[in-house]
N, C-alpha and C positions, 0 to 999 in steps of 0.2 A: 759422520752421520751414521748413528746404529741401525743396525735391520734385528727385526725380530716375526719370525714365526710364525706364520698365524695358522691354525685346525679350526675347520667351522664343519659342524655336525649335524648335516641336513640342509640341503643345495635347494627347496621347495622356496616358496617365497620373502622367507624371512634369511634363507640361508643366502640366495644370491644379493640381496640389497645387501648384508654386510659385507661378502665378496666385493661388491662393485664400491661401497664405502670404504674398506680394506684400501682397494685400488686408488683408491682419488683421495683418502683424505689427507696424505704428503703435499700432496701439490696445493690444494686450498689452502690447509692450514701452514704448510712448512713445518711439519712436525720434525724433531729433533730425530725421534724414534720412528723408521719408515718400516712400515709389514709389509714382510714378505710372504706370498699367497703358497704355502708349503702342502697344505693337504685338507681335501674334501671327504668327506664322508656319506654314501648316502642309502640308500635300501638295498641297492644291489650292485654287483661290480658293472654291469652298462650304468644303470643311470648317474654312477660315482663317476666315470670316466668320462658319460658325456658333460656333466658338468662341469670336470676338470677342464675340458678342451673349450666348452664355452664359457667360464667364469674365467683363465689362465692359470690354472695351478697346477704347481710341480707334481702334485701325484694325488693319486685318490684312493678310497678302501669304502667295502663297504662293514666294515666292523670298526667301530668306534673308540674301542678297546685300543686298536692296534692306532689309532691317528692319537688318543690321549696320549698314549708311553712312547711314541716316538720323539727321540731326542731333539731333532730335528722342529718339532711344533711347541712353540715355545709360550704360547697363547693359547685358548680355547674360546671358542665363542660355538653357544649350545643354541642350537635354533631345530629341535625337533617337538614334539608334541609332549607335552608337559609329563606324561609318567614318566618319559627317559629322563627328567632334570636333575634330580638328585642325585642317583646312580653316577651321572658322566660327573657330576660336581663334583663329586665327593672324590671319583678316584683321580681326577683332575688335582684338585687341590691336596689329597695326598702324596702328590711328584710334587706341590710348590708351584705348578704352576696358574698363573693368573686365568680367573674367568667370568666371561662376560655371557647372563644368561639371560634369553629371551622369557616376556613376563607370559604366565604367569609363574610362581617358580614355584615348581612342582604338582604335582596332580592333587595336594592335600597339605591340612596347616602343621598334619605333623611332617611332612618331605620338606614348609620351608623352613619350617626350625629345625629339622636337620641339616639342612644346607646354610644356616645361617652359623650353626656350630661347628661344621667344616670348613666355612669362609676362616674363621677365626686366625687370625696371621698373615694373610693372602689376599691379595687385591683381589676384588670382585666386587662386580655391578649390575644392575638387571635391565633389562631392557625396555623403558618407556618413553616414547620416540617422540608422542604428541606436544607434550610438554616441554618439549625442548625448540621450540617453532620460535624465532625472534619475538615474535608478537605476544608468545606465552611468558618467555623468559620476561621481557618487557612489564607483562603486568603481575608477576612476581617480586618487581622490583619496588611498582609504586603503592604495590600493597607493603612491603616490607618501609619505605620512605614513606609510609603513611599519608601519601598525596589523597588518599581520599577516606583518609581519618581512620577511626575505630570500624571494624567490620561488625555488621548486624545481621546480614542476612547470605546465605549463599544457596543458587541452585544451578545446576548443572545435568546435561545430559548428555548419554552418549547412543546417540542412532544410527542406525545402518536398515536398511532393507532387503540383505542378499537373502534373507529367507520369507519374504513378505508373501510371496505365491505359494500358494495351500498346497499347489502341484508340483510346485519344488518335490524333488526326492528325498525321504529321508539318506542321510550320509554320517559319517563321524561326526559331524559337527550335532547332530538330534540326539546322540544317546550318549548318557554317561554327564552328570554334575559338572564336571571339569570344562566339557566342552560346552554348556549350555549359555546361555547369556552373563550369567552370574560368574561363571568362567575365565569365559574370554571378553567381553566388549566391558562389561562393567570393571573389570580391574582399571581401566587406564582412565575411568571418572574420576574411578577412588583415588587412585593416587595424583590425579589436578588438584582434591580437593584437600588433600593431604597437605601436597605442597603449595598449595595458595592461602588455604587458611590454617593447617596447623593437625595434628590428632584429633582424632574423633574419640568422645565420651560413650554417647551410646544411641543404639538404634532402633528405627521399627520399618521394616521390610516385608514387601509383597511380592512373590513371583508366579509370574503364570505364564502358563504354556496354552497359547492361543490356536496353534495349528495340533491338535491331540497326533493329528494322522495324517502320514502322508503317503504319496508312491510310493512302497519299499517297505513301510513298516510304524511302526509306531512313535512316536517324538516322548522319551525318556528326562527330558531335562525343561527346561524354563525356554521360552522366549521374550520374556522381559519383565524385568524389576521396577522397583519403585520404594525409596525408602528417605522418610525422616530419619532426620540423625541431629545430635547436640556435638558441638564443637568442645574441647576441654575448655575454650577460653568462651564458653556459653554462647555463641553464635549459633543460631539454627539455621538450619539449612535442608534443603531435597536433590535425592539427585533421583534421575531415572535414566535407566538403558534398556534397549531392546535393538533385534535383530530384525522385527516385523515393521519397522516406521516406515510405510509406504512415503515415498518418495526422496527420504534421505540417504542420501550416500554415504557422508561422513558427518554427521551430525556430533560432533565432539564440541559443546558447546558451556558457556559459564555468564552466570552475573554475579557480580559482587557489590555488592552496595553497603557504602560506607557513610558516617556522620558530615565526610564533606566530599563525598562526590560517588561516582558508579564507575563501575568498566565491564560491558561486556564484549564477549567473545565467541567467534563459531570458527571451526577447523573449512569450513565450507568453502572459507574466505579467510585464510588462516593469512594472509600476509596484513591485516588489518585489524585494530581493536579500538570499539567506542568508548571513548573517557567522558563523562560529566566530572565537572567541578562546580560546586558549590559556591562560585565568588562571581562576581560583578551583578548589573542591574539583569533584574529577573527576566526582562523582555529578551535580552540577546543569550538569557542559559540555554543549554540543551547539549545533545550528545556530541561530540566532534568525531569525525573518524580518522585516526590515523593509520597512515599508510608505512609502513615500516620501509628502514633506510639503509643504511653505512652507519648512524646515530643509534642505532639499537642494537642488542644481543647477538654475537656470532653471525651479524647481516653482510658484514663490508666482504670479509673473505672469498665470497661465493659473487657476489654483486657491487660495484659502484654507484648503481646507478637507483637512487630513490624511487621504490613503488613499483621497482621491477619484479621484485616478489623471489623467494624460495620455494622447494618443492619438498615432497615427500621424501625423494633420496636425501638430500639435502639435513631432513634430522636425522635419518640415519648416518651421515656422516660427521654433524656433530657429535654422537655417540661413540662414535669411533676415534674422534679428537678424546674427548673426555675418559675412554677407555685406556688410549695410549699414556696419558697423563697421569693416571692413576701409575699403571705399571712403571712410569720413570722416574714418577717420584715418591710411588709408597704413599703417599697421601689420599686416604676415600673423598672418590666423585660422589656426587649423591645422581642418582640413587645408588644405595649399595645393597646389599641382600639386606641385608637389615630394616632397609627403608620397602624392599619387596615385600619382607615377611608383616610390616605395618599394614600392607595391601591386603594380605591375605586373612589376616587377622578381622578386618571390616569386612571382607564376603563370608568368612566365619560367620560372626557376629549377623552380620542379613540371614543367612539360612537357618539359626538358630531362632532368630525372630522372625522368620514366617513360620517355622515350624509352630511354635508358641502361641503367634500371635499374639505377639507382646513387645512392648520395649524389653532389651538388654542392655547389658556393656560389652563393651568393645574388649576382651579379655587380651590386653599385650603382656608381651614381653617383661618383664620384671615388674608388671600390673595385676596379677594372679591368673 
């Protein structure tokens, strides 16, 4: 059984759930390739050491520099605030070695197609967690088996409330594009809707910033979107996010309605998803809910037991399955930066179409 490596760049909250998925995901999955938790990185030499001594890892730095080129970390997993993403990638993936970076990738569309032209030869993957939930993968599946026919319509959202009080302080999170809604909460719609129904053609996007002012200073960026969009395979669809949706916590939610049935979805209640099907007598149709098992996506590993449910860590360590996989067999997980850079490419295309106020397209990658 191999051991390999691991350097993860930023011990805050993204950084320890890959540590502690690092840790566990040999034993759920029985990976062939086990990581070894070899080196922390984080703002300063305390807070690098205490996360060393509470995550378990061999050693910590707080220059990132010195944790890429160490021989010794044979992996990288980037979990800092998005201007460092490209920078670690890039000289990451100029030693060859494999990395796994948390979404969104980069602070801008030109950092992810430059990271996407560094991936080039190199395992690498981005990190979109939601979507990986049994229940998501699940109706990934019977959209693709076509159990509820041709897709017509899609909308989704993704809510949260942590900034819903006026008197919230302004923080990093209120100034600067990157960090505003459109940033952070709206990339992980876009790519459900990516990967549920397909590419998007083109858009028309609303953002506003509902709290102007807060404690501390002025709010610089969005608190929440709203945007029509055409599927390439003509499906219309909406999605909306925001940060201000008083009383949702994880409102990461979907309908898909198809010529012979529906499915929707909420992260709220993430270990369940409502199916209609479109057959037998009209009297007994209606939504069924299913409760996800051992019989669905990545469920049996973690639980035997039907309807006992997965959690949040839980897709982080399928993630960490899927990342090891990649580096043992050279074969792209999706998502891979490529599939990131498709993300960013549709928060492009929104902010050019609020700016406008207009429908656009979706300007990809070998699409002009």
């Amino acid at each position: 059984m191999a051991e390999i490596g691991i350097g993860i760049v930023g011990g805050g909250y993204m950084g320890k759930a890959h540590a502690v998925a690092m840790a566990a995901v040999g034993a759920v999955f029985n990976t062939s390739l086990r990581p070894r938790l070899e080196m922390i990185c984080a703002s300063s030499p305390k807070s690098a050491d205490a996360h060393r001594r509470a995550l378990g890892f061999a050693r910590a730095t707080d220059d990132w520099r010195m944790l890429v080129a160490d021989p010794a970390v044979e992996a990288i997993i980037i979990a800092t605030p998005q201007a460092l993403h490209r920078e670690i990638a890039e000289a990451a993936f100029a030693l060859g070695k494999p990395v796994f970076c948390e979404k969104p990738m980069g602070a801008s569309l030109t950092d992810a197609k430059a990271m996407v032209r560094a991936a080039q030869g190199h395992v690498n993957m981005v990190g979109y967690n939601y979507i990986r939930t049994p229940a998501s993968q699940f109706a990934r599946q019977l959209v693709a088996e076509g159990v509820i026919g041709d897709v017509t319509w899609f909308r989704a959202e993704h809510t949260e409330d942590f900034l819903a009080d006026p008197q919230a302080p302004a923080t990093w999170r209120t100034d600067g594009m990157a960090n505003g809604c459109i940033g952070d909460l709206a990339p992980h719609i876009f790519n459900a809707a990516l990967g549920l129904v397909g590419p998007i053609d083109r858009v028309m996007a609303e953002l506003e910033t509902v709290h102007v002012t807060r404690p501390g200073g002025r709010v610089t960026n969005d608190d929440q979107v709203q945007m029509m969009c055409r599927f390439d395979s003509g499906v219309m669809g909406h999605i909306f996010a925001s940060r201000v949706a008083t009383g949702r916590k994880m409102g990461y939610a979907y309908e898909i309605t198809g010529t012979k049935g529906a499915i929707r979805f909420d992260q709220e209640d993430q270990n369940a998803i409502w199916l209609y099907k479109m057959e037998g007598p009209e009297a007994t149709r209606g939504f069924a809910k299913i409760l996800t098992g051992p019989a669905h996506p990545d469920y049996e590993p973690f639980c035997l037991g039907p309807g006992h449910g997965t959690g949040y860590q839980d897709q982080i360590i399928i993630e960490a399955r899927d990342f090891l996989r990649a580096i043992e067999t050279g074969e792209p997980v999706w998502p891979t930066f490529a599939d990131g850079l498709a993300v960013v490419e549709v928060v492009d295309a929104a902010l050019r179409s609020a700016r406008a106020g207009a429908w656009v397209q979706v300007e990809r990658a070998g699409h002009g």
